[in-house]
C-alpha positions as CSV (number, residue, x, y, z in Angstrom):
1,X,109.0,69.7,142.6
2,X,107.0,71.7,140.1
3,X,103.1,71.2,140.6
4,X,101.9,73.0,137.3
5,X,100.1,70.4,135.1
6,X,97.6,70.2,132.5
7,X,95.6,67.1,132.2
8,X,94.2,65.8,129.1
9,X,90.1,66.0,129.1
10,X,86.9,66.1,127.1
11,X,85.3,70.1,126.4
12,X,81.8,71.1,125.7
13,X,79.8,74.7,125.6
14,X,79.3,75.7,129.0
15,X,75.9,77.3,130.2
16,X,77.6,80.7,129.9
17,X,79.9,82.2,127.6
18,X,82.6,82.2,130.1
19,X,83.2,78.4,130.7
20,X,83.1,75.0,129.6
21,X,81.8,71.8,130.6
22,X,84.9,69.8,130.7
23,X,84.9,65.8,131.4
24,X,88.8,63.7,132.5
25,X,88.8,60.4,132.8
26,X,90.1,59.1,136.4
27,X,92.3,56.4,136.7
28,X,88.9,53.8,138.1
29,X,87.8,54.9,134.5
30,X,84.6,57.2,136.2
31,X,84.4,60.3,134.9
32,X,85.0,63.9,137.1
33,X,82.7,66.6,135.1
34,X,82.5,70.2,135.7
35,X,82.1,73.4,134.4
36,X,85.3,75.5,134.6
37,X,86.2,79.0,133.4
38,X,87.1,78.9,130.0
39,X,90.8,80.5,130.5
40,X,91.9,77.1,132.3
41,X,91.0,74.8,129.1
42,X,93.3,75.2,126.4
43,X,94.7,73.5,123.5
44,X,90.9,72.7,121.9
45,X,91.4,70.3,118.9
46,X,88.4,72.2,117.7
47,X,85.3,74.6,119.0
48,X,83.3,73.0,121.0
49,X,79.5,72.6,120.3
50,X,76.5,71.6,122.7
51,X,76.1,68.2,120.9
52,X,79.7,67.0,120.7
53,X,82.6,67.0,123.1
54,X,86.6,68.4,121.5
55,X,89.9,67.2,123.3
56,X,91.4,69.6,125.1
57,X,93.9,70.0,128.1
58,X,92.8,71.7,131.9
59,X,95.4,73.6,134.0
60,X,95.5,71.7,137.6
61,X,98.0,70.8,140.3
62,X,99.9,67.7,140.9
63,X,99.5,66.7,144.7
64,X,101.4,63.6,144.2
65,X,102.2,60.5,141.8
66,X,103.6,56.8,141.7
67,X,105.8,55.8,138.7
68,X,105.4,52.4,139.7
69,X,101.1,52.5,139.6
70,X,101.1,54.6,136.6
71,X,99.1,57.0,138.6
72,X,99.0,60.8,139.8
73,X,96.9,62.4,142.3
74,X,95.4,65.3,141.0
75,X,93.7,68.7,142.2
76,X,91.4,70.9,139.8
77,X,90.2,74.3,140.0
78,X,86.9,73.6,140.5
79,X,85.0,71.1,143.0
80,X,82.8,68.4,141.4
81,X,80.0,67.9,144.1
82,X,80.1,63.6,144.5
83,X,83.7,63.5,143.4
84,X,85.3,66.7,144.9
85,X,89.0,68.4,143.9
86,X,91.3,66.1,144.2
87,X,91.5,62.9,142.1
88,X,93.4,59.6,140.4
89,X,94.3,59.9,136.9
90,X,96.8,58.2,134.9
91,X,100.2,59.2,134.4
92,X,100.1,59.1,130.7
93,X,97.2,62.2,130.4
94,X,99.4,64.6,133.0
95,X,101.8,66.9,131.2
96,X,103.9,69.4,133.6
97,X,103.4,73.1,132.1
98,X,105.3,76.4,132.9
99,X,103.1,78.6,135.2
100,X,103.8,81.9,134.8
101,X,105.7,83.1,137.9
């Protein structure tokens, strides 16, 4: 099984040049939000500002997921600290990619 996703999520400026605050949408509909380095966000609809979040995709890893709940258990490169690595999203925002071997 391939474990290279992308997950659909929400992108802001980051403090520093090099990431972005990114916000996904788990499947309990709480938000996981993190800064990440900017070469995991990809797709931007836009350029991000300070005042106003773009839709964008983050590179993670699928751990696992159940056709029949509509759900995938995700991990993401970066810990949040109440949330952690690893969560719930819905099936419908994963998308597998190609990682480069």
């Amino acid at each position: 099984m391939e474990t290279g996703i992308s997950v659909a999520c929400e992108v802001s400026v980051g403090t520093f040049m090099s990431e972005y605050f990114v916000k996904i949408k788990m499947f309990d509909d709480k938000l996981w939000t993190g800064a990440v380095d900017r070469e995991m966000v990809f797709e931007l609809e836009k350029e991000p500002t300070k005042e106003f979040y773009v839709k964008g995709r983050i590179c993670a890893y699928l751990i696992s997921f159940d056709k029949e709940s509509g759900t995938a258990t995700i991990e993401l490169p970066i810990e949040e600290s109440t949330v952690g690595r690893k969560i719930i999203v819905s099936l419908g925002i994963v998308r597998r990619e190609r990682v480069p071997a």
